[in-house]
C-alpha positions, 0 to 999 in steps of 0.5 A: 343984849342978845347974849345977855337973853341967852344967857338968861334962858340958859341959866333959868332952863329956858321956861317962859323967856324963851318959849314963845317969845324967842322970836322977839328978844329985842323987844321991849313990850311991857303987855301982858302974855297971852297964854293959850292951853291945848284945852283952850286951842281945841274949844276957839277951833270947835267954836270958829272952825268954818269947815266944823260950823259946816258940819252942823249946819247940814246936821241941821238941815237933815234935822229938817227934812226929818220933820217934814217927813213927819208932816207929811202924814198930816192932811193938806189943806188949801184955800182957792180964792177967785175974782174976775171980770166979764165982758161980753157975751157969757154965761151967768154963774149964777143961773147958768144962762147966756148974758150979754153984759159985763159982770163981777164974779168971785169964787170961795174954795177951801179943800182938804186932803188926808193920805190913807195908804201909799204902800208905806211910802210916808212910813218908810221916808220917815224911818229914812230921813231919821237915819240921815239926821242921825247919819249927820250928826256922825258927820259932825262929830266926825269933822270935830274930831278930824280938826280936834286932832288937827289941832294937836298936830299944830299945837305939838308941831308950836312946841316942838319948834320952840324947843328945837329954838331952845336947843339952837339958844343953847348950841348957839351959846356953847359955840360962842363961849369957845368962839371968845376963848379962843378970841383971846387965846388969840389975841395973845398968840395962844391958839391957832387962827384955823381953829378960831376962824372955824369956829367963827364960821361955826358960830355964824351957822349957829346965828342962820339956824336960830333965825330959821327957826324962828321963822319955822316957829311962826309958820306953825302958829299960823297953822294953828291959828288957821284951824282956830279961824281967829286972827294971827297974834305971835304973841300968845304963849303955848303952855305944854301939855302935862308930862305923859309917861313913857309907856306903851299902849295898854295890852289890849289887842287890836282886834279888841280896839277895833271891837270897841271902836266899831260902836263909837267912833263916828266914821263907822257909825255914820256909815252904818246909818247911810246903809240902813238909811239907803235900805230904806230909801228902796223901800220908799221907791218901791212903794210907787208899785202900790195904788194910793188912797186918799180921803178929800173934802172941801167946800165953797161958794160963790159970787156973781153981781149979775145975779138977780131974783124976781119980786111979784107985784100987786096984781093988774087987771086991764083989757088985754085986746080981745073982746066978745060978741054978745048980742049986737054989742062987742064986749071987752075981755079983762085979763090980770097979771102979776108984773115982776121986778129984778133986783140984785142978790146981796152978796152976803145972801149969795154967799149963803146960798151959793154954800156947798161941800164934798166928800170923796175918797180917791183910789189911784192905780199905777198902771204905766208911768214911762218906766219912771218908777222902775228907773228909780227902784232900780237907782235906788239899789245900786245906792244901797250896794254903793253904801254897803261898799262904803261901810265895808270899806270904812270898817277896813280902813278903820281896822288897818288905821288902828293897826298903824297907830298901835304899832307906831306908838310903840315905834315912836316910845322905842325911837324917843327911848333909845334918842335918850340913850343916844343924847347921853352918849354923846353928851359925855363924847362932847364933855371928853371932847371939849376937855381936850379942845380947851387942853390943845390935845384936838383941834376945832374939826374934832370938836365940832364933830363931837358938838354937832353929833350932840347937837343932831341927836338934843333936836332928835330927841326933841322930835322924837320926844313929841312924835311919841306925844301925838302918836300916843293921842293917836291911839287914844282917839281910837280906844275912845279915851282922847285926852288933851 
């Protein structure tokens, strides 16, 4: 069964049978493929991938804070609501007197208050927080193109492995037709026993390179899953991505690439944000130097259950003790009152009358706060030079890494050119080879020789011929034109 899927791969060149499916030739699973796209790979990874999923949400968080800062210029409004219970000897909110008695009280607030001027500081954390969300989003690009890339890497790395198993199919082939050859010639004293258990020995290294291979080909589809974050399958067919010409990068130089790049790419950009953005934050630190003035009001009122007010009754006149002489006779004195009587406020009327508001407007000097002000200004320019470090640094890393692609491009066109050059060689170095090994006039060490310089310069240019592909996406990436 093996040899007859060999077979079949070789004649129909290897397309569909063995891609993909060579590690399961045995198999007999009627389901349908699975066929996955560079495209499609690159679109499940910057959907699923954890460390992508990360990178907005902390866009998104800066997003946030961003909009508190806004509203932060907006007035702070409060509601204070209290309610207590006394016991013993206290003074009566009411009235302000001393009681002895126990009562409820409850107290009603509402207060506002509205920043006019704090040396800019809401202004400039505004601007501040504004660069950092920008700053974010960079950031997420930036981790979306790391893993777009990664997944070039792991998709090309998937065929790459493919072919080299289709070139191992092939060897494989090619020894075991020259293994039954001789078998026979063999058999029938023809040939020399050396040659045949040579090539017996050659074929079963032909036999362990497959299987290697085959496991080769399923780590990197594990790598590739990874970075897609869904589950393994080994079944899923990887389509090759469109014939690229064998051409250098364009003759652009790298100075140009670097000027074009320093206002897209997101490593830069992102870098350029946090600078502008620590720039800001020293002017936000700075402005605890200022005084502050705030406009404040409020109003409220108040409930107390001991409060009371006096009801005037009708007016008594009665002896009051005291009397007159008058004459020989003791007159009675009168006097009249008013008898009083107490009843409870409602606690509605209380609340009426107890009503009252407040304007104020509050200047706050700085003059001595521990130094704490002066630490943070301080912090506050060692981040911005920090930041200038890093942006620099960014910029130069960013020049020398397009410097790097553009010359390994080249490097990588010039190996998988010369690789042909080489195949073509020593393809007609092993036909000369073969027609002598078939004709008697070399033995089986010659005709391997030639078999395995063919055999290592098919699997180099196979290596060489995907290294040029992602070289190429490589440099693409940095002249802003990435194509899948």
């Amino acid at each position: 069964m093996k040899k007859l899927v060999i077979i079949v791969c070789v004649t129909f060149g290897f397309s569909g049978i063995c891609l993909g499916q060579s590690d399961r030739v045995d198999a007999k699973d009627t389901t349908q493929v699975e066929y996955l796209t560079l495209e499609d790979c690159v679109s499940q990874a910057l959907e699923n991938n954890l460390d992508i999923k990360t990178a907005d949400m902390d866009a998104d968080i800066a997003a946030i804070y961003h909009r508190q800062a806004k509203a932060s210029q907006l007035p702070s409004v409060s509601a204070n609501i209290d309610h207590g219970l006394n016991s013993g000897r206290s003074i009566n909110p009411s009235d302000n007197s001393y009681i002895s008695q126990s009562f409820t009280s409850a107290n009603y607030n509402l207060s506002a208050s509205l920043s006019l001027w704090n040396g800019f500081k809401v202004r400039n954390y505004i601007r501040k927080t504004k660069l950092d969300e920008e700053a974010g989003k960079w950031d997420a690009q930036q981790q979306k193109d790391a893993i777009t890339i990664e997944v070039i890497a792991a998709y090309l790395e998937v065929l790459n492995q493919q072919e080299l198993l289709n070139n191992y199919y092939k060897q494989l082939l090619s020894t075991e037709v020259q293994y039954n050859r001789l078998d026979t010639l063999n058999q029938s004293g023809a040939a020399s026993p050396a040659d045949l258990y040579d090539l017996k020995g050659q074929l079963s290294s032909s036999e362990l390179a497959v299987i290697d291979q085959k496991n080769l080909i399923k780590t990197a589809k594990i790598t590739l899953f990874q970075l897609m974050n869904r589950p393994l399958n080994m079944d899923i067919v990887l389509k090759e991505p469109a014939a690229m010409d064998q051409k250098t990068a364009d003759e652009k130089s790298i100075d140009g690439i670097y000027r074009s790049a320093l206002s897209y790419l997101p490593s830069v950009k992102s870098a350029e944000l946090k600078y502008k953005s620590s720039i800001k934050n020293v002017a936000v630190e700075k402005a605890d130097y200022y005084p502050s003035l705030s406009l404040n009001g409020g109003i409220g009122t108040a409930f107390s259950s001991a409060a009371t007010r006096s009801v005037a009754g009708a007016p008594i006149t009665e002896e009051n003790g005291n009397y007159v002489i008058s004459g020989t006779d003791k007159l009675p004195v009168y006097s009249s009152s008013t008898p009083m009587s107490y009843h409870d406020i409602p606690y509605w009327d209380q609340l009426k009358n107890n009503y009252g508001t407040n304007v104020n407007v509050t200047l706050n000097i700085p003059l001595f706060n521990k130094l704490q002000s002066k630490t943070d200004v301080k912090v506050a320019k060692l981040q911005q030079d920090l930041a200038k470090v890093q942006l620099n640094t960014a910029q130069t890393q960013l020049k020398n890494t397009i410097g790097r692609a553009y010359f390994d491009q080249q490097t990588a066109l010039e190996s998988w050119l010369k690789q042909q050059d080489q195949v073509a060689a020593y393809k007609e170095y092993f036909r000369i080879s073969e027609v002598k090994f078939n004709a008697g006039a070399i033995n089986s060490a010659e005709y391997l020789i030639a078999k395995t310089k063919l055999n290592q310069a098919e699997n180099s240019l196979v290596a060489a011929k995907y290294n040029y592909i992602f070289k190429t996406k490589i440099l693409s990436y940095y002249e802003g034109a990435l194509s899948l």
